[in-house]
Wavefront OBJ file of the C-alpha trace (Angstrom):
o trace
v 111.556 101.975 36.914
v 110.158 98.921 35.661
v 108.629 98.747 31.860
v 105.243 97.409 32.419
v 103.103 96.391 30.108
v 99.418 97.568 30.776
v 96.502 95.510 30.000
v 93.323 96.917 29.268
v 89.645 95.056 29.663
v 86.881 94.733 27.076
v 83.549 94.559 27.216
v 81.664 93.336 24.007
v 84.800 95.087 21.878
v 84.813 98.190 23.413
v 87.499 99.812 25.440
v 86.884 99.390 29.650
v 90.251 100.949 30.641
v 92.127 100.309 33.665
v 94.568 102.575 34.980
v 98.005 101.713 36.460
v 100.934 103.487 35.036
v 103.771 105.048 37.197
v 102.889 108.735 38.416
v 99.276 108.407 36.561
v 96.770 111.564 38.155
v 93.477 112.555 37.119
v 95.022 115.034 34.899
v 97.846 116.512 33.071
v 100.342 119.252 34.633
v 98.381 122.219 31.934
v 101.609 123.593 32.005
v 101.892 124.062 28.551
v 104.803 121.892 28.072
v 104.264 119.962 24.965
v 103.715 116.047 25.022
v 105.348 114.899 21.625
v 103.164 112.123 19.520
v 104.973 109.594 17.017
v 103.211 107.942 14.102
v 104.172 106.225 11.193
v 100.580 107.407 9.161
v 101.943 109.804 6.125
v 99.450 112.575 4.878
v 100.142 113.361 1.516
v 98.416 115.979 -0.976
v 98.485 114.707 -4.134
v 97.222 115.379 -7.405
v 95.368 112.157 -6.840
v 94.029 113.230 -3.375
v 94.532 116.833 -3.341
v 92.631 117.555 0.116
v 93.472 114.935 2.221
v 92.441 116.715 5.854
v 88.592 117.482 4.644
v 86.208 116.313 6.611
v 84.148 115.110 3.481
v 87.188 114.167 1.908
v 89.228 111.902 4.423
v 88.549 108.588 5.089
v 91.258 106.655 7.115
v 92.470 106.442 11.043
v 95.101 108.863 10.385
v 93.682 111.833 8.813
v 90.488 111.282 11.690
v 93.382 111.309 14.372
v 93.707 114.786 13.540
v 90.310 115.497 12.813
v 88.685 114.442 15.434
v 90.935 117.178 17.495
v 90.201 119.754 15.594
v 86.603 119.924 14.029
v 83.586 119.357 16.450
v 80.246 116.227 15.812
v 77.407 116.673 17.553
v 77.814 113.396 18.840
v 80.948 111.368 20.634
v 81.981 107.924 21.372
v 82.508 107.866 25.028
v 85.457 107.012 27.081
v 84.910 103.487 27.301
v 82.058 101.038 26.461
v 78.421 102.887 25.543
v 76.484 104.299 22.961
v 77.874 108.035 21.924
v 76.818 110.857 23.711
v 76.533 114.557 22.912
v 79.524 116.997 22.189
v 78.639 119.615 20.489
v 75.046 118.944 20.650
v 73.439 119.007 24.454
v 71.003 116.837 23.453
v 70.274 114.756 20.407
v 67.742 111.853 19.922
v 65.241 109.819 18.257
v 61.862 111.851 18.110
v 59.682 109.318 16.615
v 58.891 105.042 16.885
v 60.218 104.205 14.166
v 63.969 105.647 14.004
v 63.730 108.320 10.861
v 63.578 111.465 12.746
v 66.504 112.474 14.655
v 67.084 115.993 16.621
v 70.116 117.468 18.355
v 69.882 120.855 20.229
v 73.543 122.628 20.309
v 75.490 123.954 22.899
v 74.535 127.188 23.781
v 77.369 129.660 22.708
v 79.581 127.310 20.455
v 82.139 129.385 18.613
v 84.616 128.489 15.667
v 88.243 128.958 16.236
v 88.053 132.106 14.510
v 85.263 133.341 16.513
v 82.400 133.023 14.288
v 79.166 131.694 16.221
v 78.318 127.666 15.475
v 74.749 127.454 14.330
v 72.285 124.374 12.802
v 72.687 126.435 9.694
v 76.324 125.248 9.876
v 75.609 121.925 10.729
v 73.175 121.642 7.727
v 75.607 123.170 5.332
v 78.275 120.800 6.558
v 76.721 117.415 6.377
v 74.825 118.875 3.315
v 78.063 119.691 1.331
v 79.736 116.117 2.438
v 76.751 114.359 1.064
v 77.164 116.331 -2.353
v 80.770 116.219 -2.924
v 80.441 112.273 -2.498
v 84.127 112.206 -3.018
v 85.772 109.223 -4.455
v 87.110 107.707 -0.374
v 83.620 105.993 -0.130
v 83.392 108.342 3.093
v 80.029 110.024 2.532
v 78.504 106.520 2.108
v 78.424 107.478 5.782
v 75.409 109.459 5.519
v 73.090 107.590 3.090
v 70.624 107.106 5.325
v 70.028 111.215 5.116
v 66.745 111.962 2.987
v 66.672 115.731 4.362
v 68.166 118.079 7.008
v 66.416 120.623 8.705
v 66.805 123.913 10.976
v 64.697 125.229 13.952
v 66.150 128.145 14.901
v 69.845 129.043 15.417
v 70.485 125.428 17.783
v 67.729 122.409 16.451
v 68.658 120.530 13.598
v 66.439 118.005 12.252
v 67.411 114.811 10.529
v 65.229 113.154 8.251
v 66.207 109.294 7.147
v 65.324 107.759 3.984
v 65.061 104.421 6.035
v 65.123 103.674 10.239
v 68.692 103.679 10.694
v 69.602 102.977 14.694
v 73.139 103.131 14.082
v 72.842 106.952 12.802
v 74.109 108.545 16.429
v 76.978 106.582 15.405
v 77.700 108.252 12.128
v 77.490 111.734 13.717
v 79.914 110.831 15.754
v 82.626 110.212 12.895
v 84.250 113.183 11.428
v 82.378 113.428 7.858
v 79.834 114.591 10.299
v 82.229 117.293 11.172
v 80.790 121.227 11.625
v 82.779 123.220 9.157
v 82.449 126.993 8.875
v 81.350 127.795 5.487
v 83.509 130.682 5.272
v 86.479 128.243 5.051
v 84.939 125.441 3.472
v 83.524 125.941 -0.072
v 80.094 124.318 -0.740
v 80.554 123.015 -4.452
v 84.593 121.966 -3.877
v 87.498 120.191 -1.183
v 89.589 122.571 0.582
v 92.943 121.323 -1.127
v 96.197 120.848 1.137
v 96.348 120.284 4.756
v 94.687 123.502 6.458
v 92.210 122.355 9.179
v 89.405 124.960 10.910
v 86.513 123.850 13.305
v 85.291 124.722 17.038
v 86.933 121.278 18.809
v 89.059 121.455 21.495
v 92.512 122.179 19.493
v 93.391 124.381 16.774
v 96.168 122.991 15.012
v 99.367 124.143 12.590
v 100.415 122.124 10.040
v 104.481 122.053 8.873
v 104.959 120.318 5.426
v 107.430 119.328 3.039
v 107.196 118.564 -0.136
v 103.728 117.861 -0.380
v 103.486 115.638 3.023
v 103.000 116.556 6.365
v 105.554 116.380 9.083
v 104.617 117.562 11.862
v 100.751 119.077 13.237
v 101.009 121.306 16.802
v 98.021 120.672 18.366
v 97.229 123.760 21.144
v 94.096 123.885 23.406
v 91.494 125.714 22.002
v 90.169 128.534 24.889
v 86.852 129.227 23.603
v 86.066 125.287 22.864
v 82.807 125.033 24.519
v 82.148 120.879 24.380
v 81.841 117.708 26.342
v 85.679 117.042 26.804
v 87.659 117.984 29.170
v 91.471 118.935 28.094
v 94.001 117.757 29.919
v 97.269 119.718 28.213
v 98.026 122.411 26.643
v 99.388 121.213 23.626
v 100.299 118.259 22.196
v 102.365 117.803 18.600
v 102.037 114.938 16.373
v 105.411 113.878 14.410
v 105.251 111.707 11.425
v 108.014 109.455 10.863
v 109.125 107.051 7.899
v 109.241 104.104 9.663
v 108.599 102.495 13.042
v 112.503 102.026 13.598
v 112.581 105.875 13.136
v 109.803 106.109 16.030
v 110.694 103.873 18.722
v 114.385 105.827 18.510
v 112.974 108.709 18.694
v 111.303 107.672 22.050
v 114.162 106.061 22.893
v 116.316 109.068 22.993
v 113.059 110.935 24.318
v 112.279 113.448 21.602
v 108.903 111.655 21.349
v 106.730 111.131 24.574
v 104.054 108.286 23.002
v 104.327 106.024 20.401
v 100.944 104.637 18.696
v 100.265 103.769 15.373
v 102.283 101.775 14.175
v 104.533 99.360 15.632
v 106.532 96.586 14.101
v 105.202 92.778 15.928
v 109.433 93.232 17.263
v 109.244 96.317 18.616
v 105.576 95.386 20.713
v 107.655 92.443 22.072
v 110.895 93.820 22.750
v 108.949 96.644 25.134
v 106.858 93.947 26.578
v 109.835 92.068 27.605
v 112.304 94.328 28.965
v 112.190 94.850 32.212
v 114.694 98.072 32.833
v 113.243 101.051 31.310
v 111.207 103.977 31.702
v 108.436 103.243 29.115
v 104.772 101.621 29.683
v 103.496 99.794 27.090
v 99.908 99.619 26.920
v 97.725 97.226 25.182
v 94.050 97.787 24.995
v 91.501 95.404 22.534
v 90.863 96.407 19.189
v 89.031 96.213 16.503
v 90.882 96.435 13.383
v 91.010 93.963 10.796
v 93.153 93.337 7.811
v 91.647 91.481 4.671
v 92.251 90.891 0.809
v 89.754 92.565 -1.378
v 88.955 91.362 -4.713
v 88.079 93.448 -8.139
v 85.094 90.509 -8.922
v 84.984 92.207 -12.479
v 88.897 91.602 -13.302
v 89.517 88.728 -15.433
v 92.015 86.901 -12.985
v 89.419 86.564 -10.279
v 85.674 86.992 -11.624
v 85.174 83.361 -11.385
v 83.807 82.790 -7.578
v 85.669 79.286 -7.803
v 89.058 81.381 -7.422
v 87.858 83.042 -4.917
v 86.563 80.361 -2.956
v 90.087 78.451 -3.687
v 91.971 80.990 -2.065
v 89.557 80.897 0.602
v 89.869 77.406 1.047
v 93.565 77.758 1.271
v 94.716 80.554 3.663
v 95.819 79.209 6.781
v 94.985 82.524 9.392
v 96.656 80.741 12.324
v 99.766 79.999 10.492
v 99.437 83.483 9.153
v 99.292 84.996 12.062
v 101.778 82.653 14.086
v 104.717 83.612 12.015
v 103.990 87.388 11.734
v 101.780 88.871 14.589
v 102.501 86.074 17.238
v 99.884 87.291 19.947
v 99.067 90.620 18.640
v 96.717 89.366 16.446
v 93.821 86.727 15.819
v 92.575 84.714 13.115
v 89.238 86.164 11.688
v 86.588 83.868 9.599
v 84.315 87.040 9.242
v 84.501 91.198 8.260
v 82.984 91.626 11.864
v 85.078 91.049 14.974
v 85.010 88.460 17.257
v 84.406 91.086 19.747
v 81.385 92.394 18.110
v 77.906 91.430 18.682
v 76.765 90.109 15.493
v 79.642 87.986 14.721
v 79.630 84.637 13.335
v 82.544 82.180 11.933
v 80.774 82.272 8.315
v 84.294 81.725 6.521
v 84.867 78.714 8.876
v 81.720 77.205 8.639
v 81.793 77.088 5.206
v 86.032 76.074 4.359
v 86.683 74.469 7.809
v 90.463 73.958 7.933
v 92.651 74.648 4.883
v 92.525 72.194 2.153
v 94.562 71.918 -0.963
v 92.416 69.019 -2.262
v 88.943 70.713 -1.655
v 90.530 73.819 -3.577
v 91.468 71.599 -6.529
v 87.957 70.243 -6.328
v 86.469 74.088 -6.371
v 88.714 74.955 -9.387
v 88.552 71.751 -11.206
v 84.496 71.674 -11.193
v 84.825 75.340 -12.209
v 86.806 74.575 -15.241
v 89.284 76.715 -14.265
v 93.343 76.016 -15.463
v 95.489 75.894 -13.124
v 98.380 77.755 -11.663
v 96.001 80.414 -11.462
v 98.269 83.628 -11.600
v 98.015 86.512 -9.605
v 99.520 89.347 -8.283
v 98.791 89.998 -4.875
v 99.006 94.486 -4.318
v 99.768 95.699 -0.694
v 100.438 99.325 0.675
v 103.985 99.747 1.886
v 103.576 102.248 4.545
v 99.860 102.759 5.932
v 99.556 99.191 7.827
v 103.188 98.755 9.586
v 106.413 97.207 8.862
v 104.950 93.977 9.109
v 102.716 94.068 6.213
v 105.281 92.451 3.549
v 105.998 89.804 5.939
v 102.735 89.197 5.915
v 102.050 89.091 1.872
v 105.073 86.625 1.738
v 103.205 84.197 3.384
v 100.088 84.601 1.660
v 102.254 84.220 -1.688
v 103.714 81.028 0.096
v 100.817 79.365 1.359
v 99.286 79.858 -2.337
v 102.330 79.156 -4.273
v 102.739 75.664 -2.327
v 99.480 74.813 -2.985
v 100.321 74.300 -6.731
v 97.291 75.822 -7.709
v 98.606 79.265 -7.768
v 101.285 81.475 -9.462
v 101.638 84.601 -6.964
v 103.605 87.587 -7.300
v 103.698 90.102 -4.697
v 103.743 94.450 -5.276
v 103.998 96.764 -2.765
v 103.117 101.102 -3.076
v 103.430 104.029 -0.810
v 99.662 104.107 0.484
v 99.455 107.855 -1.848
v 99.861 105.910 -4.975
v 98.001 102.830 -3.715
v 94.781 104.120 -2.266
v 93.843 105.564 -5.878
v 94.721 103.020 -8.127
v 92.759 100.849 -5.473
v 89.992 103.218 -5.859
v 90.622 103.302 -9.961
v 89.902 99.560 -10.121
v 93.652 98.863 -11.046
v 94.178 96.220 -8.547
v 92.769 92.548 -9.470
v 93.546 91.363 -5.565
v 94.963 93.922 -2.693
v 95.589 93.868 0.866
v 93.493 96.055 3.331
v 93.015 97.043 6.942
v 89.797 98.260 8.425
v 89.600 100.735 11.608
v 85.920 100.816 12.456
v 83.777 104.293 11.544
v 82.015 103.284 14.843
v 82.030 99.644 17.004
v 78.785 98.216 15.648
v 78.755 95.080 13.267
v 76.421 97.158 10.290
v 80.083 99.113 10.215
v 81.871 95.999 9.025
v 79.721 94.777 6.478
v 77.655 98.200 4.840
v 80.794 99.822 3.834
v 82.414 96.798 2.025
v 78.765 95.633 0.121
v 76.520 98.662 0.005
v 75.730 100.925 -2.525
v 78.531 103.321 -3.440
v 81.021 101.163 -0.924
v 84.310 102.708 -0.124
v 86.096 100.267 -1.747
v 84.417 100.647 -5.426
v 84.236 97.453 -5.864
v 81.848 96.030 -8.561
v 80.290 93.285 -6.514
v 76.626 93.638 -5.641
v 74.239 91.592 -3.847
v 70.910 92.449 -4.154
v 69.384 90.794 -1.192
v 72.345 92.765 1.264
v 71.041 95.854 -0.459
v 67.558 95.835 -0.198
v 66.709 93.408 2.158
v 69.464 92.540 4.615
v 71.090 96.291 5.980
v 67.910 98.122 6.217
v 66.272 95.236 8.457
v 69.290 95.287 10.657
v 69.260 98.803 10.764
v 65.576 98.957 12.228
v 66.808 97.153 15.139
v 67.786 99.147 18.185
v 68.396 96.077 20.108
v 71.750 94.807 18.234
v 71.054 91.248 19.613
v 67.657 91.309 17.635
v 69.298 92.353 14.872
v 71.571 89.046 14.421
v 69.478 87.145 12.129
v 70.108 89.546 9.279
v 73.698 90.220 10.192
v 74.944 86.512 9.938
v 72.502 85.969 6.698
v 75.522 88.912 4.892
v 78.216 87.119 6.611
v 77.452 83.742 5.176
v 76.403 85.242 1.675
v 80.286 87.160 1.949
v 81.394 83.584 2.790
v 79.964 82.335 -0.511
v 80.770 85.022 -2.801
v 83.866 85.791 -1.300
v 84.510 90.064 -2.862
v 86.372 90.475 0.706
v 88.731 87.224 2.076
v 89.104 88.423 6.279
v 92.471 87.211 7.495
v 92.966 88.682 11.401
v 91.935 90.992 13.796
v 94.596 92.762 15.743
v 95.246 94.492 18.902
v 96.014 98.183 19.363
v 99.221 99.668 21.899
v 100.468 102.620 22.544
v 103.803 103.328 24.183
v 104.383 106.313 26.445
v 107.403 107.476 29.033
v 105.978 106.870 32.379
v 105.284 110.562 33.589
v 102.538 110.505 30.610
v 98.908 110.456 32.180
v 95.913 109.084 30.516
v 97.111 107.022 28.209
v 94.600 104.177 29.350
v 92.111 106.318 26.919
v 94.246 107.707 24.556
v 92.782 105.422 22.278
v 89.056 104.967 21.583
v 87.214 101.520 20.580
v 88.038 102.933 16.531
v 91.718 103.084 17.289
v 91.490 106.692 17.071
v 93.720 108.977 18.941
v 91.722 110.926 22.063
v 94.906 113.550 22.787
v 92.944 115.606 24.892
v 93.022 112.355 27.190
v 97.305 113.208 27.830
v 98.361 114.885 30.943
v 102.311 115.386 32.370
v 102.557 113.605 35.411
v 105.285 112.566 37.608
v 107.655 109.875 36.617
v 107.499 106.629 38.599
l 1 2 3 4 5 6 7 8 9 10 11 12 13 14 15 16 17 18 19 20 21 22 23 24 25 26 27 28 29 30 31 32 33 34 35 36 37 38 39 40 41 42 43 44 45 46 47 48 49 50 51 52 53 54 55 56 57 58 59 60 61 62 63 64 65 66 67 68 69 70 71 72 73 74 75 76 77 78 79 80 81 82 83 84 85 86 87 88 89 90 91 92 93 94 95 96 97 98 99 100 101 102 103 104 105 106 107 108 109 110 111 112 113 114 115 116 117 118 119 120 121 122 123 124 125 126 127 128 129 130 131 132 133 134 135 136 137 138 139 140 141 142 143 144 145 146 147 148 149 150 151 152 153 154 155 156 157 158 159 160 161 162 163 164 165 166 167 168 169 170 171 172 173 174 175 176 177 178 179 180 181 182 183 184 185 186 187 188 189 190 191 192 193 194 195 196 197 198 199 200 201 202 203 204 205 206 207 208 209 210 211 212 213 214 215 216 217 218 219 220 221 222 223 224 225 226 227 228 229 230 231 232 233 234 235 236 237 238 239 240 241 242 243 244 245 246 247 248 249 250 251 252 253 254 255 256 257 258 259 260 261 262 263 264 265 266 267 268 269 270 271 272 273 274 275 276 277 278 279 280 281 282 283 284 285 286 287 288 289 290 291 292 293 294 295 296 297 298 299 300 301 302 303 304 305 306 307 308 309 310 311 312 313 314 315 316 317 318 319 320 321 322 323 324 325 326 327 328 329 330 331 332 333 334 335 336 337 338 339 340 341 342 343 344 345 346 347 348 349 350 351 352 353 354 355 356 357 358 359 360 361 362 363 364 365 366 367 368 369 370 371 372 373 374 375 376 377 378 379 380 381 382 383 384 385 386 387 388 389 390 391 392 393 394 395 396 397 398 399 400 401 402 403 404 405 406 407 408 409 410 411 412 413 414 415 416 417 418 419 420 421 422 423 424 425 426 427 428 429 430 431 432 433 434 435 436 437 438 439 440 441 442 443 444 445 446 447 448 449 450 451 452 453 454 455 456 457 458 459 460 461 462 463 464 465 466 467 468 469 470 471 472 473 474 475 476 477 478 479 480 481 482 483 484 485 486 487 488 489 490 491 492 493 494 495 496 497 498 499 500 501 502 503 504 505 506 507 508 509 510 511 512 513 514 515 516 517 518 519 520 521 522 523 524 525 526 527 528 529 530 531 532 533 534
């Protein structure tokens, strides 16, 4: 058997998969055989984040990847490119001209896990009780756009927006959106630790150890009633300390897939060689990694250091020496990919410059070396992630106008003192809520963004999101998306550095992996069948 290395199309960002893997069918064996999952995401409960699996709690690709299994939306990105469609709605849509009034009929006989019937009484109380906890991940930012929900009957739920919002079939389809039962889910507080209950197509057990999860058995829920069809049985989902830890685990096959994530060596080494029984498959994605700034901390409140460093990164470089081809240079928060997009970054800094940086500073009045310590999460973004902050720290040390340290944290100590505002300047990745460009931009500089980051900009606020929400058509909408991409370029509260591509690598009798990842790099593990190896 050959290792091949399976390229997937795009279409404006979002997945278009083709399949051609050894043995693939149109589904898995359902023979209850277990297909094994690696991941190097850790799920912690901490005193800091004491309820890290609640819907209106989490907030990150990993804790959605096992969400998203477990705990039903009335809407669902599809399969490949398109706007989401129903899952445990049958229907949902706009009811009036101007996008405020939204409806969804359920499924007709949705059940939880334990049996208790799904109604738009639980719907309301879900989204309801995310929107009042407004925990302290940023993630019921999510559902702003929510003046008030309400019920027709046991199966219509009506959605009243403060504001048209065309992106809102989008937001029901992320799990914040999830339908909880309220007899497992208090109204006025998080459901602490990892237990998980919903009416999606898995029901899942959780093994822990000291406080972090190790290991979540995923088995196929028989009285899920929804849009997706299951193609195994059950599926478990290891977590692993490192990426070296992974790939020998599916090197000595006590994993079946690898996803996220992979060191740049390991993406390259199972590109390359020839004589295995592995597929690597690389699809287009949409995550980005940036540095986020605390505009009110001392170090970095003055725009002109902001707009130095901006002057100064060099992305390719960057990029070149740590990602290779797994990754591109990004001169916005929205994707290439995305429609929307414009270079504002490059328009405005054109190609790094130590002398137009002095300039900046000088005119500023600032003293230079500037020091600063540059914060980045040790385990959430893969191995490569240091490599990558030693270059930053390089390219800003040489400059002379800089002093840079570098400080890494576990992602359980450095998501809340990111969130405390204990960071001046920190390192961060972004998997898209949903593959539209008002995703890239509202959560970083609206009201109450997940980041809790002091910067405001009135005109983005008031002005610039709502009008590009009121446009259905995306391409109409582009005027008022590049005006907050050239005012980020300016201000500079977010610095984007690269967007990356997403792979997943599976032993060759593994089916379906072509969708095993959506257009939000979340894992779809109802998508993996047992085939036959090639």
């Amino acid at each position: 058997m050959n290792r091949k290395t399976l390229v997937l199309a795009a279409v404006a960002g979002l997945l278009a998969p083709v399949l051609a893997a050894c043995g693939e069918t149109e589904s898995g064996s359902g023979d209850g055989d277990a297909i094994v999952v690696g991941t190097t995401d850790r799920f912690t409960a901490s005193k800091d984040a004491p309820a890290p699996l609640d819907p209106a709690y989490a907030y990150d690709v990993g804790t959605w990847n096992i969400l998203r299994q477990t705990v039903q939306t009335l809407m669902i990105q599809p399969r490949g490119e398109g706007e989401p469609v129903p899952e445990a709605a049958e229907s949902c849509g706009f009811t009036d001209a101007g996008n405020e009034r939204y409806s969804c009929t359920l499924r007709d006989g949705l059940t939880f896990a334990n049996g208790d019937a799904v109604t738009a009484a639980d719907v309301k109380y879900s989204i309801d009780r995310a929107r009042a906890l407004k925990a302290d991940s940023g993630v019921s930012a999510l559902l702003s756009t929510i003046d008030t929900i309400e019920t027709q009957g046991e199966r219509e739920v009506v959605f009243h927006l403060k504001t048209a919002d065309a992106t809102f079939p989008y937001k029901l389809s992320t799990p914040v959106a999830g339908i909880v039962d309220p007899g497992s889910y208090a109204k006025d507080e998080l459901r602490d630790g990892f237990e998980v209950d919903g009416s999606g197509p898995y029901t899942v057990d959780i093994e822990s150890e000291n406080n972090d999860l190790v290991r979540a058995t995923f088995t196929k829920n028989p009285d899920y009633k929804g849009a997706l069809k299951v193609n195994n049985d059950k599926v478990e989902m290891v977590s692993f300390e490192d990426a070296d830890a992974m790939g020998e685990a599916l090197e000595k096959q006590d994993i079946d897939v690898m996803s996220r994530t992979m060191s740049p060596e390991q993406i390259h080494q199972l590109a390359g060689n020839a004589d295995d029984d592995v597929d690597l498959i690389e699809m287009p994605g949409l995550e980005i990694r940036y540095l986020a700034f605390n505009t009110e901390a001392p170090t970095v409140k003055s725009k002109a250091v902001r707009q130095a460093m901006a002057q100064l990164v060099n992305r390719s470089e960057l990029v070149s020496k740590v990602y290779g081809s797994q990754a591109e240079p990004l001169y916005s928060l929205v994707p290439a990919s995305i429609t929307g997009h414009s270079n504002s970054f490059f328009n405005k800094y054109g190609e790094p410059s130590t002398a137009k940086a002095r300039a900046l500073l000088q005119k500023a009045g600032v003293n230079t070396p500037v020091e600063l310590t540059l914060h980045y999460t040790t385990d959430h973004y893969g191995p490569a992630t240091k490599k990558e902050f030693e270059q930053l720290r390089k390219q800003l040390n040489d400059s002379g106008l800089f002093k840079v340290d570098i400080k890494g944290a576990p992602w359980s100590a450095f998501r809340p003192a990111e969130i405390k505002g204990e960071y001046d300047v920190y390192g961060m990745g972004w998997f898209p809520d949903f593959p539209d460009a008002d995703n890239f931009l509202a959560p970083f500089l609206d009201e109450d963004n997940f980041l809790g980051s002091p910067y405001s900009n009135a005109d983005i606020q008031k002005n610039l999101i709502p009008e590009s929400r009121r446009q259905a058509d995306r391409l109409a909408a582009a005027g008022s998306l590049t005006d907050m991409q050239n005012i980020v370029a300016a201000d500079v509260p977010v610095l984007p550095l690269w967007q990356g591509k997403q792979y997943v690598a599976a032993r060759d009798d593994i089916t379906g992996t072509a969708y095993a990842l959506n257009s939000s790099s979340t894992l779809q593990l109802w998508e993996l069948g047992r085939g036959v190896s090639g």
